[in-house]
C-alpha positions in Angstrom: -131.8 55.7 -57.1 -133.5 52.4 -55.9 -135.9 54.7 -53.7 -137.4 56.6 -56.0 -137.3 54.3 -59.1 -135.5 56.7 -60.7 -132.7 55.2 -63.0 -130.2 56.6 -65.3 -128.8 54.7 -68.4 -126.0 55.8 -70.5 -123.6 53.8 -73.4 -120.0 53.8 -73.3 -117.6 52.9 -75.6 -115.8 51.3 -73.3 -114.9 50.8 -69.6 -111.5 52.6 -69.6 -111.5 54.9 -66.4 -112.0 58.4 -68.5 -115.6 56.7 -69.7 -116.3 55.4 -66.0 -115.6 58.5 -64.3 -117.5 60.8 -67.4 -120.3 58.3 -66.4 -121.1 59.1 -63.0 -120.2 62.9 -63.4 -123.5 62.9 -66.5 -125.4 61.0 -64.3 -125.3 63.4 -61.0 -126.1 65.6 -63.5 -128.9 63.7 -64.5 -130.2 63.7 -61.3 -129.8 67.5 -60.3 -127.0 66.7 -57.5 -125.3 64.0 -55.7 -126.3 60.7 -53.5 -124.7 60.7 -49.7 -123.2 57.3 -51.2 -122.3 54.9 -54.3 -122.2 51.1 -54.3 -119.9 50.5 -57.2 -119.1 46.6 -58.4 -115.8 45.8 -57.9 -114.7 46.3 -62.0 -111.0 46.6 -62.4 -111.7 50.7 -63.6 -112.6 51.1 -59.9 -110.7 49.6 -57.5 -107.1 48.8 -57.0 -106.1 45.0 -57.4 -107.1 43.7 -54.1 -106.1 40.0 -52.0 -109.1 37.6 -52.4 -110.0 38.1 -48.7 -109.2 41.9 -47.3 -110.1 45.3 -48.0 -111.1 46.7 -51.6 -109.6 49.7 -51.9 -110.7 52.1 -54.5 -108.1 53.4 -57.2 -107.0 56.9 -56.8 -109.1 58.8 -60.0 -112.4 56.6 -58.6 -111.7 58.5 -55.0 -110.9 61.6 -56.0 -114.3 61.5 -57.8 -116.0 60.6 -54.8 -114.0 63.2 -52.8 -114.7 65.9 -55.1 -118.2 65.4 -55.2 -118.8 64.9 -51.4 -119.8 61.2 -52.3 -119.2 57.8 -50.3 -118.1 55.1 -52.5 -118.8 51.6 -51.4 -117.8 49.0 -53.4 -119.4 46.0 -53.0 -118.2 42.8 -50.6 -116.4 40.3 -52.6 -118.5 36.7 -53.1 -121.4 37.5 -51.0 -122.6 41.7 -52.0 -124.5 42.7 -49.6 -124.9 46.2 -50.5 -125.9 45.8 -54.2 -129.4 44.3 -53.8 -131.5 47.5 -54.8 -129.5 48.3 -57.4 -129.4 45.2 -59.2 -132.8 44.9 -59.2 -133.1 48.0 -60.6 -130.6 47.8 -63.1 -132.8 44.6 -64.2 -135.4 45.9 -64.8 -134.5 49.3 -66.3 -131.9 47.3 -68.5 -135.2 45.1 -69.4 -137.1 47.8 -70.5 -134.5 49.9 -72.3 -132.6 46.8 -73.8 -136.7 45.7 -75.3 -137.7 49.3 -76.4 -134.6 49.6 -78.6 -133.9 45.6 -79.3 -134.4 46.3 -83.1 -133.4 49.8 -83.1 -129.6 50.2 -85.3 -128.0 53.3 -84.5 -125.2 55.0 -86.9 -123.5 56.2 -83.7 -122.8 56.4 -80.3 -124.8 59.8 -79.6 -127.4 58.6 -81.7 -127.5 55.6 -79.7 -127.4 57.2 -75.8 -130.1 59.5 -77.7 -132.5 56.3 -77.7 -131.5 55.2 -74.6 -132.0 58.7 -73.0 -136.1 58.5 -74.4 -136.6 54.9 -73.3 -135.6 55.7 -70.1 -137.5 58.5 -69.5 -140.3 56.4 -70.5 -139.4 54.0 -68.2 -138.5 56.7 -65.6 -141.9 58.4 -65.9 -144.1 54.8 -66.0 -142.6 53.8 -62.9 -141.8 56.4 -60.7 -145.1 56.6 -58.0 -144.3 60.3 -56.1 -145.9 59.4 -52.6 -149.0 61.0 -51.3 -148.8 64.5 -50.4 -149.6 63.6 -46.7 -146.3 61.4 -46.0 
């Protein structure tokens, strides 16, 4: 959520469209509801094979998703994003700060690992976040 600061992390293992879609459903979760919209890259889990110039449609699952969830799902413009800017800077700078708090960490498994990543980025979440003054 560029906005707010708020940013949600979570480890997959893998990028197969079950993981993809189990993603976004934890993280509404995570955030108590839904977004009016979603700027997704343009991964092969989410859209349909797509001409180099021309539309990018979204595959079927990815859309239903949206759909069922009352979301918009934007993928981003092919070569020249214009839509991704918030978002990639905060994915940089959560990534940063979750990739450094748990750089030496090993984890036996994958729970065990989002378990890490879940503290690190409520640290993060709760050092950066700034709620605006009662009066705006």
């Amino acid at each position: 959520m560029p906005c707010s600061q708020i940013s949600y992390v979570e480890a997959a293992a893998g990028m197969d469209e079950k993981a993809w879609l189990s993603c976004h459903v934890n993280m509404f979760r995570f955030f108590g509801g839904t977004p009016v919209k979603v700027v997704c890259d343009n991964l092969k889990t989410a859209v349909t094979p797509h001409p180099k110039r021309g539309e990018i449609i979204l595959n079927e699952a990815y859309l239903s998703l949206g759909q069922y969830y009352s979301v918009a799902i934007m993928p981003a413009g092919v070569k020249k994003p214009k839509r991704k800017a918030d978002a990639e800077g905060s994915a940089g700078k959560t990534a940063a700060a979750v990739i450094a708090k748990l750089r030496n960490d090993t984890f036996p498994s994958l729970a065990a690992l989002n378990a890490g990543i879940r503290k690190a980025v409520k640290e993060f979440n709760d050092k950066t976040f700034r709620k605006p003054p009662e009066h705006l």
